[in-house]
Each structure stands twice: as structure tokens, then as C-alpha cells.
C-alpha positions in Angstrom: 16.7 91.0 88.6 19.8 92.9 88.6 21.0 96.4 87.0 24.5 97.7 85.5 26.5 100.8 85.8 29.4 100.9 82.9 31.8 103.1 84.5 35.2 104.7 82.9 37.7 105.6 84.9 41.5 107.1 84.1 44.0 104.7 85.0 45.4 106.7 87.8 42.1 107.3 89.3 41.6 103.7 90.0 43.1 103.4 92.8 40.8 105.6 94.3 37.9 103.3 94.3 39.3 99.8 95.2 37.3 99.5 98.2 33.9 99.1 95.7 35.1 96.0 94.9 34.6 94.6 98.5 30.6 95.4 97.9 30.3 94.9 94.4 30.9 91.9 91.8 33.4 93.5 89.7 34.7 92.8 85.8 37.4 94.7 84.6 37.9 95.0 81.4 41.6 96.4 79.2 40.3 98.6 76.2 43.3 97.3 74.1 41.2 98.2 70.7 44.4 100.9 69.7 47.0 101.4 70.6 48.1 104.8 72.5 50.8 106.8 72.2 53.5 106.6 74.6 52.7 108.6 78.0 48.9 109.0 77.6 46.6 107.4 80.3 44.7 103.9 78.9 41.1 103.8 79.7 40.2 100.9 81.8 36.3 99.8 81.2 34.8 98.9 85.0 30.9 97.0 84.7 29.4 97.1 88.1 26.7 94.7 88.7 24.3 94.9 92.0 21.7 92.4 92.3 18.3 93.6 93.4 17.1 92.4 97.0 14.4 90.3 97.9 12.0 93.3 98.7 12.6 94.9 95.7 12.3 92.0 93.3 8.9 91.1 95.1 7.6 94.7 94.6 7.5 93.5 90.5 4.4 91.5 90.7 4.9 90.5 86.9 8.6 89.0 87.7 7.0 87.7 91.2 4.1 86.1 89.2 6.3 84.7 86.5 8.8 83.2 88.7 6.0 81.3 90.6 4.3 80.3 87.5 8.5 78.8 86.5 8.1 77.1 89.8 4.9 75.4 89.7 6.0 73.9 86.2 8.8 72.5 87.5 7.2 70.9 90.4 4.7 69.2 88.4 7.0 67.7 85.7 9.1 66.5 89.2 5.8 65.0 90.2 5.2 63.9 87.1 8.4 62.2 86.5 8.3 60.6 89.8 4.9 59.5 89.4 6.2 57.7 86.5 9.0 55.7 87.7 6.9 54.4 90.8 4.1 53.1 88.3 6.7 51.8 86.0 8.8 49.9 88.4 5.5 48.2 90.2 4.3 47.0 87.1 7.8 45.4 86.5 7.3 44.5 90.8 4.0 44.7 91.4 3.5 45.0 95.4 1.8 42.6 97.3 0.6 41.7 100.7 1.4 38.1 102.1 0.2 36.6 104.8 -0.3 33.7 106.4 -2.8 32.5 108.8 -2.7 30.2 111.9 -4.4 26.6 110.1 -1.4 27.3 106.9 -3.0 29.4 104.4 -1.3 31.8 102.8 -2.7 34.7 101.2 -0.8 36.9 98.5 -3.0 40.7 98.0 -2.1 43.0 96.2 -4.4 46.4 94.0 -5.9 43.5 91.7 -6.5 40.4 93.5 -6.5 38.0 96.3 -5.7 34.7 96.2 -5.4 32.0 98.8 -3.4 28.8 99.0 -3.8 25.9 101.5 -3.1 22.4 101.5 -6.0 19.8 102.5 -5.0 16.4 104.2 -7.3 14.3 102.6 -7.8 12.2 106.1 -9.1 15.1 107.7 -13.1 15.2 108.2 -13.7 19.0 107.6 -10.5 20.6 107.9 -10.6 24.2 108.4 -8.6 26.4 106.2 -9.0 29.8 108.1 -10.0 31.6 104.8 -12.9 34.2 105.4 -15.3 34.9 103.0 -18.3 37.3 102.7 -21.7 37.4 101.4 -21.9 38.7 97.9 -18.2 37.8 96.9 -17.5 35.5 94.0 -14.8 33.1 94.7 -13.0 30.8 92.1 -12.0 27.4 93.8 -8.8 25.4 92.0 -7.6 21.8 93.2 -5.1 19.4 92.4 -3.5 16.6 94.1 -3.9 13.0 94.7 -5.3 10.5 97.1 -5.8 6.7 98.5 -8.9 5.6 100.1 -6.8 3.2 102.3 -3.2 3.2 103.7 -3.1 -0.3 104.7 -4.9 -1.4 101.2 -2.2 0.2 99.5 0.9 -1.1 101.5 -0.6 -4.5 101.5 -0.7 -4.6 97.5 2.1 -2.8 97.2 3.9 -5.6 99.6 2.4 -8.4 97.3 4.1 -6.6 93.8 0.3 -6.8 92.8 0.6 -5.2 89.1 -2.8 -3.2 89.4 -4.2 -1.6 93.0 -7.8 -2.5 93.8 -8.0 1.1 94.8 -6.6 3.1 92.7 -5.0 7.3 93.2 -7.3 9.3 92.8 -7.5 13.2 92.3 -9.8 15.8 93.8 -12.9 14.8 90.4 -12.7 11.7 93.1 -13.6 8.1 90.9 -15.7 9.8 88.4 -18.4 7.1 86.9 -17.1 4.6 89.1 -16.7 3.3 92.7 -13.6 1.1 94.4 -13.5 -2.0 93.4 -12.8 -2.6 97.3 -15.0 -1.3 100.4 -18.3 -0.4 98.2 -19.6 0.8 101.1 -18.1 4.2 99.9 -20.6 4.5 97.4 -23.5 3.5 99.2 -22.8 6.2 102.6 -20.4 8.4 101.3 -21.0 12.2 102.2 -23.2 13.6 98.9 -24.6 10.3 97.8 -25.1 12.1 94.3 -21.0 13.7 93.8 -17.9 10.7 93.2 -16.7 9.3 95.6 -13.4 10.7 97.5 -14.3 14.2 95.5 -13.6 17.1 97.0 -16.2 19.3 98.8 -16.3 22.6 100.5 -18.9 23.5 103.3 -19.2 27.8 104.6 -19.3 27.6 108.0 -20.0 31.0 110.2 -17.7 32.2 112.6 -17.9 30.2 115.8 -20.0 27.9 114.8 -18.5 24.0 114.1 -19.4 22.2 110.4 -21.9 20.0 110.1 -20.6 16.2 110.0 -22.8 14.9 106.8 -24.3 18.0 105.3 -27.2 17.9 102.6 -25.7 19.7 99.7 -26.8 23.1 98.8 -25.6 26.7 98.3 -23.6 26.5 102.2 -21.9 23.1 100.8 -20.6 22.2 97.7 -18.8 19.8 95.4 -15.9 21.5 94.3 -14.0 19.0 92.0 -11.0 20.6 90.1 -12.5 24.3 89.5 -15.8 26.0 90.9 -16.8 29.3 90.8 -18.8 30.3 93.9 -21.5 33.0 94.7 -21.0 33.3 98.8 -24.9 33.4 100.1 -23.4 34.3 103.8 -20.6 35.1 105.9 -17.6 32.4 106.7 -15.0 30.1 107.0 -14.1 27.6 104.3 -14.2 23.7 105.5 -13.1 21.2 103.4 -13.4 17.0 102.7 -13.1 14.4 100.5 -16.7 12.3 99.5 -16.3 9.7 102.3 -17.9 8.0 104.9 -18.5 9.7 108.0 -20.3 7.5 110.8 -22.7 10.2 112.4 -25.6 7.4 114.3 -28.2 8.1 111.6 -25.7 6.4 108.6 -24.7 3.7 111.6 -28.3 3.0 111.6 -28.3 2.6 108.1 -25.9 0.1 107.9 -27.0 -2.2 110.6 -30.2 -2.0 108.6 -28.1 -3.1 105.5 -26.7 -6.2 107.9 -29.6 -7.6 109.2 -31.4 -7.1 106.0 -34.2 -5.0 108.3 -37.0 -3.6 105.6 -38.4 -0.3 105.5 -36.9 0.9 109.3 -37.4 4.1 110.4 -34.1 5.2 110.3 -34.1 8.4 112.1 -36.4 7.3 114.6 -34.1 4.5 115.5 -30.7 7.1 115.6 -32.8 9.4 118.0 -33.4 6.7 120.2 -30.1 5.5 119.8 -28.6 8.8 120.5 -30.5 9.6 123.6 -29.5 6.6 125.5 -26.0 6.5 124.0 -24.2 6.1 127.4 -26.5 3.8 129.1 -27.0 1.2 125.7 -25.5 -2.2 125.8 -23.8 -4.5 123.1 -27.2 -6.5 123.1 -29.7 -3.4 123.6 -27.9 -1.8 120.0 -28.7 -5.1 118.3 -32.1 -5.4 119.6 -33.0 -1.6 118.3 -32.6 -4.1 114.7 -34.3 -7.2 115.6 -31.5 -9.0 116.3 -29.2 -10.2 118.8 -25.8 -11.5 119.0 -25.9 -15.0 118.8 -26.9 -14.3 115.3 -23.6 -13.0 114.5 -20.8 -14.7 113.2 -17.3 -13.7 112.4 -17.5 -12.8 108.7 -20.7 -12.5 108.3 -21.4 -8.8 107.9 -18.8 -8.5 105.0 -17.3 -4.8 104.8 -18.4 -4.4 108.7 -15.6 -5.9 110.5 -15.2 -8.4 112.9 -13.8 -6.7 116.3 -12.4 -7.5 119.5 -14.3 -4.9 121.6 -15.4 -6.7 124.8 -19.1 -5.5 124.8 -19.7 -7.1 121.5 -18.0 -8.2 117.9 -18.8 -5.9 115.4 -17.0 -2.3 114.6 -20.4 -0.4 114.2 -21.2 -0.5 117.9 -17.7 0.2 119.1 -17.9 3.0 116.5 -21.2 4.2 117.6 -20.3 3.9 121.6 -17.7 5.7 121.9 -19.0 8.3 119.1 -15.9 7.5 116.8 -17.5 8.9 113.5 -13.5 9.1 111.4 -12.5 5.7 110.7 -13.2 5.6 106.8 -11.0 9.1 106.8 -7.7 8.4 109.2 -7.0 5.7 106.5 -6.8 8.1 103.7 -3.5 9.3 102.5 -2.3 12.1 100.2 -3.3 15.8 99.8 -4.8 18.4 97.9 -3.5 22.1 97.3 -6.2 24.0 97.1 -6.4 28.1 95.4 -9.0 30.6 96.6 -9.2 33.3 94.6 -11.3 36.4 95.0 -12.8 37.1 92.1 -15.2 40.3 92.9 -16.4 41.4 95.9 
């Protein structure tokens, strides 16, 4: 890129070419090799150097070619090296997405994986967790926690320092090969009649549409336990429960039957009815629907089903059933369950 003169000059000419040093880089260089006799000039060695310009250097299209070829090589190994420390410090700090949505889930995303956490209060009939999921995704379902089928159970036995509860904690397997010793009612009209009792289930619900009350289980609703893989069959919104009672009319019904020891009813002909006239029924009208009336009650009698103080009648299932209170077996329950959804394909 650049060319030299070697020029030598007497001494006593330099002077006459001090202005070339203003336009040239200039070494100079005192031939002190041997020594001179006294008197005789000394030769003073001048290299001039003078870099080529831009429009010369480009007119070498071998230089111009090699210098792009140093260029590109060095612009790779910078993207190289770069490439390198981003990959190495996510690995050490993998990024990840977290959000958290308006019912309290919180979802952590990130390249490999999606995983969603949300905690379940076990006296909540279908609680929605906000988590969407789509048709063809398989989702792995993890739970842990505890929970009590009755507050007031528990305070009560606690109260009386008795050494074992009735009703035991239970975790989200529910009473597995068992039921309560207390309230066997459980078993009888819990949720899935074939799951444990107080296990926990999961219902996919579409968007905008509400989940059904007392599901029959299939592919849409599931017992989930401590750990399920799922194949999603449609498009949703996770719901979730605990194996307990819901009192929709058709399992009222059912237990009225249960009372009055009524044989072979037609159960859902008898909630339809019921349904259909639910605002214009009386106390004595809902007994008569069973073949009885109310001066064949007693206080007591009706065991698990309990005595009330409800001015159109005395016992909880028509109170329940009038004013369309389907919850009371689940606002008793207390504890929780934290619950993991994670996305395992999609």
C-alpha cells in the first residue's frame, strides 16, 4: 500500500529540502558506519514514505479483493464469538417469559417449555384457573396439597382434644379405598361416583361458555389425582374441584328418594318437574312430588339431612333446592391445592 524513495543527500544540501517534511513522513537516519576525516561532508540517509490513496489502492483488484476477503473473516469470527457468549450465558440464565393472569396463575415460558402454576381453594365448586389450552396439546397435570371435608367438624374435634379426627386431611388422591367415617353421604352423591372422594378433578370448558355443575366423566372431564397426562380433544379453559357433593335438583331428588325410602322413582322425571315450577312450589308440594308430607317428618329423622329452621318447611334439601343453593357440601371445605400445568407438546 505504500512505496519508498531512499534518498542521499550532502549535509549542506539539506537544508534545501526541509519543506518535504511538511508532506511527507520522514526518517532520518546518521550513516555513522566510519568515521570521516576531519572537514569532509557526512552523508545523511533520508527514507521517504508516501502512502498510496484510496483510488489508487482500489485500482489493485488483487489487494482490493484480499483485504475484503481479511474483512469478512474477521466479521465472522466477531459473530462467531458473540454468538457464543449469548448461547453460553442463557444456558447459565436461560430467558423466560412470566406472566400472570387475572384468576392467579402464573405462567413461566421460555424456548423449551411452558408451565403453569395456580392454587385451587378446595371450597370452590369449579374454580377457574384462566389457563388456555388447545386441541391436540398434551398437558402434564401435577398436584399437591391438603384438605378437610368440614371446617366446623374439624374445630369441633379439635376443641374436644379428640386424639383421632373422624375426618381425616386428605390430599388431592382424595380418601383412596375409603370414605369419611362422618357425612357418608359423600360417597353415595359425590361428583364421579366411580373417583375417591374429595379427589381432584379437572373439567375443559370452552371460552364463554360456564362448566357443567355434576359432569359425567369423559375425555372434557377428568380425575386428575396427583399426576395426569392429558391429550386435549378441544379448545379451553381449565376448571377445577374436589369429588364432592354438589346439589344440582336431579341429586336433591335423589336424596329425598333416599329419605322417604321411595322405590324405583323416576328420578329425572321428578327434577324436571321440580325444576319447572321451582318458584311457584311450596314446602308441602316438594314433599308431595315423594309421597309424603310434613307431618311425617320429625326432627332427626332424616339423619345426614338436617333439621332447619327455614319457615316454609324443616328440612335443608328444600331450602337448598328453593333458593337453588347447590354449594353447601363445598363452603365447608378448607385447605388448598397447588396445582402445575405443564405443556408438554403442542
Amino acid at each position: 500500500m505504500h512505496f519508498k524513495k531512499i534518498l542521499i543527500f550532502e549535509q549542506h544540501n539539506l537544508l534545501n529540502h526541509t519543506t518535504m517534511a511538511e508532506e511527507t513522513k520522514t526518517k532520518v537516519r546518521r550513516n555513522t558506519t566510519s568515521a570521516k576525516p576531519a572537514g569532509e561532508p557526512q552523508k545523511i540517509t533520508i527514507e521517504v514514505t508516501r502512502y498510496k490513496s484510496l483510488l489508487e489502492a482500489l485500482g489493485d483488484w488483487k489487494k482490493v479483493f484480499r483485504v475484503i476477503i481479511t474483512i469478512s473473516f474477521i466479521g465472522v469470527l466477531l459473530f462467531a464469538g458473540i454468538t457464543l457468549v449469548v448461547l453460553s450465558v442463557k444456558r447459565i440464565y436461560p430467558y423466560s417469559d412470566i406472566t400472570t393472569n387475572a384468576f392467579g396463575a402464573t405462567t413461566i415460558k421460555n424456548e423449551k417449555s411452558e408451565v403453569s402454576y395456580w392454587l385451587l381453594n378446595t371450597a370452590e365448586l369449579w374454580g377457574n384457573s384462566g389457563i388456555h389450552v388447545k386441541k391436540g396439546q398434551v398437558v402434564r397435570i401435577i398436584a399437591s396439597g391438603k384438605k378437610h371435608t368440614a371446617i366446623h367438624h374439624l374445630v369441633d374435634e379439635t376443641r374436644n382434644n379428640k386424639p383421632r379426627l373422624s375426618n381425616p386431611w386428605s390430599g388431592t388422591e382424595g380418601f383412596e379405598g375409603r370414605e369419611s367415617k362422618r357425612d357418608t353421604a359423600r360417597s353415595r352423591y359425590k361428583i364421579f361416583r366411580n373417583a375417591n372422594q374429595d379427589a381432584l378433578l379437572m373439567q375443559i370448558v370452552p371460552v364463554g361458555s360456564e362448566p357443567k355443575d355434576r359432569p359425567r366423566e369423559s375425555s372434557q372431564a377428568i380425575r386428575i389425582g396427583e399426576q395426569r397426562e392429558v391429550h386435549i380433544e378441544q379448545d379451553g379453559i381449565l376448571y377445577f374441584t374436589v369429588n364432592d357433593i354438589v346439589l344440582d335438583t336431579e341429586t336433591i331428588v335423589s336424596m329425598m328418594c333416599e329419605i322417604v325410602n321411595k322405590k324405583n322413582p323416576d328420578i329425572e322425571s321428578i327434577a324436571k318437574d321440580l325444576d319447572n315450577n321451582r318458584k311457584t312450589i311450596t314446602y308441602e308440594s316438594f314433599l308431595g312430588k315423594f309421597g309424603t308430607d310434613s307431618l311425617s317428618f320429625t326432627k332427626g329423622k332424616y339423619g345426614e339431612f338436617e333439621y332447619s329452621n327455614n319457615p316454609d318447611g324443616r328440612i335443608e334439601l328444600y331450602g337448598y333446592f328453593k333458593n337453588g343453593y347447590k354449594t353447601p357440601w363445598f363452603e365447608d371445605n378448607v385447605g388448598s391445592f397447588l396445582i402445575i400445568v405443564e405443556t408438554l407438546s403442542e
